[in-house]
C-alpha positions as CSV (number, residue, x, y, z in Angstrom):
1,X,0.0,0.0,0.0
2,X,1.1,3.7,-0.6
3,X,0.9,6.4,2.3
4,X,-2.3,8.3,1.6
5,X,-2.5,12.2,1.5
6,X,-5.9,13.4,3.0
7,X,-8.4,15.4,1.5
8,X,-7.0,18.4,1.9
9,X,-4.0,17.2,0.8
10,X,-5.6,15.9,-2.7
11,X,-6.7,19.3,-3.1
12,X,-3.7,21.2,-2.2
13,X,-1.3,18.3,-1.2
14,X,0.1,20.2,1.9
15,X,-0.3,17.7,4.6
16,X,-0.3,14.4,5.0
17,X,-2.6,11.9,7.0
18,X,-0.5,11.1,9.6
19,X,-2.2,12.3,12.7
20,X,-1.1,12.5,16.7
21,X,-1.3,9.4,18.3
22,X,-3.0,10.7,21.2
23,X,-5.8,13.3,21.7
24,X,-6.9,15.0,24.9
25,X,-10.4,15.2,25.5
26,X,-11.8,18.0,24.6
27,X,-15.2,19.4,26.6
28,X,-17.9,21.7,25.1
29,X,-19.5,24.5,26.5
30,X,-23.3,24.7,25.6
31,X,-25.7,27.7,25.8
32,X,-28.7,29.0,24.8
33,X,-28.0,32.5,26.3
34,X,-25.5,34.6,25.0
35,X,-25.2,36.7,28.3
36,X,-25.4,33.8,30.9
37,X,-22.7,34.8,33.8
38,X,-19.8,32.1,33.7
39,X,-18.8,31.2,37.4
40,X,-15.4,31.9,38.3
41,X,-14.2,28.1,37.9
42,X,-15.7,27.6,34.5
43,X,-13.8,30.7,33.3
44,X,-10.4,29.0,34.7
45,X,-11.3,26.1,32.6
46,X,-12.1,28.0,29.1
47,X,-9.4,30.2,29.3
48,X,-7.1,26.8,29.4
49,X,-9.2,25.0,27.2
50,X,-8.6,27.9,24.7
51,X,-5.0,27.9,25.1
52,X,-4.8,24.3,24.6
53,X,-6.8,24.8,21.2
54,X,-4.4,27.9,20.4
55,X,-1.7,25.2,20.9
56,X,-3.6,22.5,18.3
57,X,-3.8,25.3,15.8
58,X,-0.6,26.4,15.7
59,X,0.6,23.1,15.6
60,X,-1.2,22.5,12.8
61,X,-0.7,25.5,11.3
62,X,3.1,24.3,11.0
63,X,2.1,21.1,9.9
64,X,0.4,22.2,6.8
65,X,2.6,24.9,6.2
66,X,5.2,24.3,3.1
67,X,8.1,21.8,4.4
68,X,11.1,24.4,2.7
69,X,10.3,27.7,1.9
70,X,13.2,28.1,-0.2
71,X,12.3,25.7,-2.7
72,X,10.5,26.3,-5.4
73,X,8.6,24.2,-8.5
74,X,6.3,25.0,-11.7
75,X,4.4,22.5,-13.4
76,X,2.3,23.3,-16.9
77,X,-0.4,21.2,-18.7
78,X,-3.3,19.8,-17.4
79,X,-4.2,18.0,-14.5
80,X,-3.7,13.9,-14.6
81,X,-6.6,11.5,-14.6
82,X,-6.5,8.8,-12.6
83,X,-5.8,6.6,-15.2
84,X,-3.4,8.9,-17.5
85,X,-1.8,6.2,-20.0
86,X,-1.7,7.9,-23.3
87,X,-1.9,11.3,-21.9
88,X,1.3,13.9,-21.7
89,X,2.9,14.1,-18.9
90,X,3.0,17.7,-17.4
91,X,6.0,19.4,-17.7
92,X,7.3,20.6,-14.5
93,X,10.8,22.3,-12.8
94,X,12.4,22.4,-9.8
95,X,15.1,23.3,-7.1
96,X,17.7,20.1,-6.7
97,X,17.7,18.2,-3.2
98,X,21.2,18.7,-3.7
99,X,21.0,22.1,-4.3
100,X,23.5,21.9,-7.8
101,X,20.8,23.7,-9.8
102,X,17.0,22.7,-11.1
103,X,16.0,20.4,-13.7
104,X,13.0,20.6,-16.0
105,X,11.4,17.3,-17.6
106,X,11.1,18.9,-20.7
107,X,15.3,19.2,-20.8
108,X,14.7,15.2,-20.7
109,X,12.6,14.8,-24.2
110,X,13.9,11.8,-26.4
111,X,14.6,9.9,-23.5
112,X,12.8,7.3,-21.7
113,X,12.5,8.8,-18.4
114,X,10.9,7.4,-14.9
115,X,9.4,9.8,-12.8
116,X,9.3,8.4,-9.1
117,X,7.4,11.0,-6.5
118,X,8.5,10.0,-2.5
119,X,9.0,11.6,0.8
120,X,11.6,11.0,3.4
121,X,8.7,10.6,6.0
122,X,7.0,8.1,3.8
123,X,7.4,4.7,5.2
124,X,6.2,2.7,2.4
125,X,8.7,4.9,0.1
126,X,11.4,3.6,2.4
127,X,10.8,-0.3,1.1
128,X,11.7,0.9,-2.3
129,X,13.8,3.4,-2.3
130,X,17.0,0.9,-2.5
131,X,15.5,-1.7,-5.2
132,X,15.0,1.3,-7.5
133,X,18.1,3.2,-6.4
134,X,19.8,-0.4,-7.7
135,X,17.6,-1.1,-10.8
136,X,18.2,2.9,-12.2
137,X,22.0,2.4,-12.2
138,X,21.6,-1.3,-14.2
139,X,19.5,1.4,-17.0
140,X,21.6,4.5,-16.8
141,X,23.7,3.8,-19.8
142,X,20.7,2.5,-21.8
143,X,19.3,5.9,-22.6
144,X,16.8,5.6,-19.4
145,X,16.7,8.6,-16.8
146,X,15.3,8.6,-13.8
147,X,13.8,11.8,-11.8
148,X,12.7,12.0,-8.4
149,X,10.0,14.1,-7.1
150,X,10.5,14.9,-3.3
151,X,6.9,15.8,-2.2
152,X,6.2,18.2,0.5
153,X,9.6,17.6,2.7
154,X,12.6,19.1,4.5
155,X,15.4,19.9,3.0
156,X,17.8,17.9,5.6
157,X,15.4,15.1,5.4
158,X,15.7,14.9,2.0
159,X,18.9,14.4,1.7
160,X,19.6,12.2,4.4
161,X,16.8,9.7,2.2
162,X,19.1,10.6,-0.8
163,X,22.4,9.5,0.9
164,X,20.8,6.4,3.1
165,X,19.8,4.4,-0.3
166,X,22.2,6.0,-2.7
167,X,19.9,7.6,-5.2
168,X,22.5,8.6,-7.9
169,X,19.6,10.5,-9.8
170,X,18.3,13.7,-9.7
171,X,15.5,14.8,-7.6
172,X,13.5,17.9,-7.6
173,X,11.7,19.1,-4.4
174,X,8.2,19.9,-4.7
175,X,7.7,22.0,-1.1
176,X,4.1,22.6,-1.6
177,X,3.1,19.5,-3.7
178,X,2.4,21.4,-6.9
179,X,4.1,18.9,-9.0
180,X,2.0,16.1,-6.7
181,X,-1.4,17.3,-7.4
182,X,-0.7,18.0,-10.7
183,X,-0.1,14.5,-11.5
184,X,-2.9,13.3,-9.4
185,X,-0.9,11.8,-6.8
186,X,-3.0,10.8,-4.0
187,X,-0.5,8.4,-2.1
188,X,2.9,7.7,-2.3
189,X,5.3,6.3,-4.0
190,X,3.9,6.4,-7.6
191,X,6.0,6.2,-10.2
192,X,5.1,6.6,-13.6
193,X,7.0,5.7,-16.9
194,X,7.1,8.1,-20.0
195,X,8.4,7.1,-23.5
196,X,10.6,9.3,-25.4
197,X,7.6,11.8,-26.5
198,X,6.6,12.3,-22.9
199,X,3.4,10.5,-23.0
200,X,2.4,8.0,-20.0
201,X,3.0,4.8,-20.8
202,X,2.6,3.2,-17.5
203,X,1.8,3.9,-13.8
204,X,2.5,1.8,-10.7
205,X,1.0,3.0,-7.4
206,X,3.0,1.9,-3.8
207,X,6.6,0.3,-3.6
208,X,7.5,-1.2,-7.1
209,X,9.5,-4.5,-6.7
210,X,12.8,-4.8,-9.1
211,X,10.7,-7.4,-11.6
212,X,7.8,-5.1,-12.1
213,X,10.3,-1.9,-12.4
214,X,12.4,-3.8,-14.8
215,X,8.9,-4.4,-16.5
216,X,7.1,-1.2,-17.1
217,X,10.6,0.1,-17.8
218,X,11.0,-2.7,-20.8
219,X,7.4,-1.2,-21.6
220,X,8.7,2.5,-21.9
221,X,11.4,1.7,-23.9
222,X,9.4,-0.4,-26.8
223,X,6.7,2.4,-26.9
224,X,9.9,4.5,-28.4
């Protein structure tokens, strides 16, 4: 399975589902008149109750907040279907998690390329991240190049995923998951597989093993 993004994250792709693991309870305060005298006590316990939910907010506030302001990424073209095979893949551009410059995927036309998107955060990305790291350096001389699509992360996270499984691709950050939601990303990993043209040959949603990789890659290649 791939990590899902919520709602608002489909929409804007700024957050992901993970939520605390523990909540406190929260009471109400009901009332049907709007000038009812609160005791003494009760005010003692909405004025922490409302610093508590000040607390939640900001919280939040940082969580759905951009992961690295300094980043930046464009993306043109329309907005993938779920099912996108045949269609062009949007053309998007980005700051390197390495920081030596941007890339665009159009700079990649007449090349089979592999667009993977993951997250140093996302678990399920973890299981593949080495298996693809090994299966794009058996491809690299064979005309096949792979670009990563770091999705809403930090900087220092980022490259510590980078250095951990030996990505020896490229990898644009995508702060605010503009690239994500463009390509209809709803989970990750996804990686999808463009022929030299640009158009999507094939998509695989969650962590790819090396025989279906090799596969879909095999695929790209023969569509030319």
């Amino acid at each position: 399975m791939n990590e899902q993004l919520s709602p608002d994250a489909q929409e804007g792709r700024t957050m992901t589902t993970v939520q605390p693991t523990g909540q406190a309870d929260v009471e109400t305060l009901e009332t049907g008149d709007a000038t009812e005298v609160v005791p003494t006590s009760r005010k003692g316990a909405l004025i922490g109750l409302g610093i508590v939910v000040l607390a939640v907010v900001t919280l939040f506030g940082f969580a759905l907040a951009p992961r690295d302001q300094t980043a930046e990424a464009a993306v043109t073209g329309q907005q993938l279907s779920a099912d996108p095979v045949g269609d062009l893949a949007p053309d998007f551009s980005g700051t390197l998690v390495d920081g030596s410059g941007t890339l665009a995927l159009s700079s990649l036309r007449g090349k089979t390329v592999v667009v993977n998107f993951w997250a140093s955060w996302c678990s399920t990305c973890k299981e593949e991240a080495q298996i693809v790291a090994d299966v794009e350096k058996q491809w690299r001389d064979k005309g096949v190049v792979f670009v990563g699509v770091d999705s809403h992360d930090t900087k220092a996270g980022a490259a510590t995923y980078v250095q951990t499984y030996g990505l020896g691709y490229a990898s644009v950050q995508d702060p605010d998951s503009t690239v994500t939601a463009q390509y209809n990303v709803t989970g990750l990993p996804e990686t999808f597989f463009l022929d030299t043209k640009g158009r999507i040959v094939a998509k695989y949603i969650s962590a790819i093993d090396a025989v279906t990789l090799n596969s879909m890659i095999k695929q790209a290649v023969a569509a030319g």
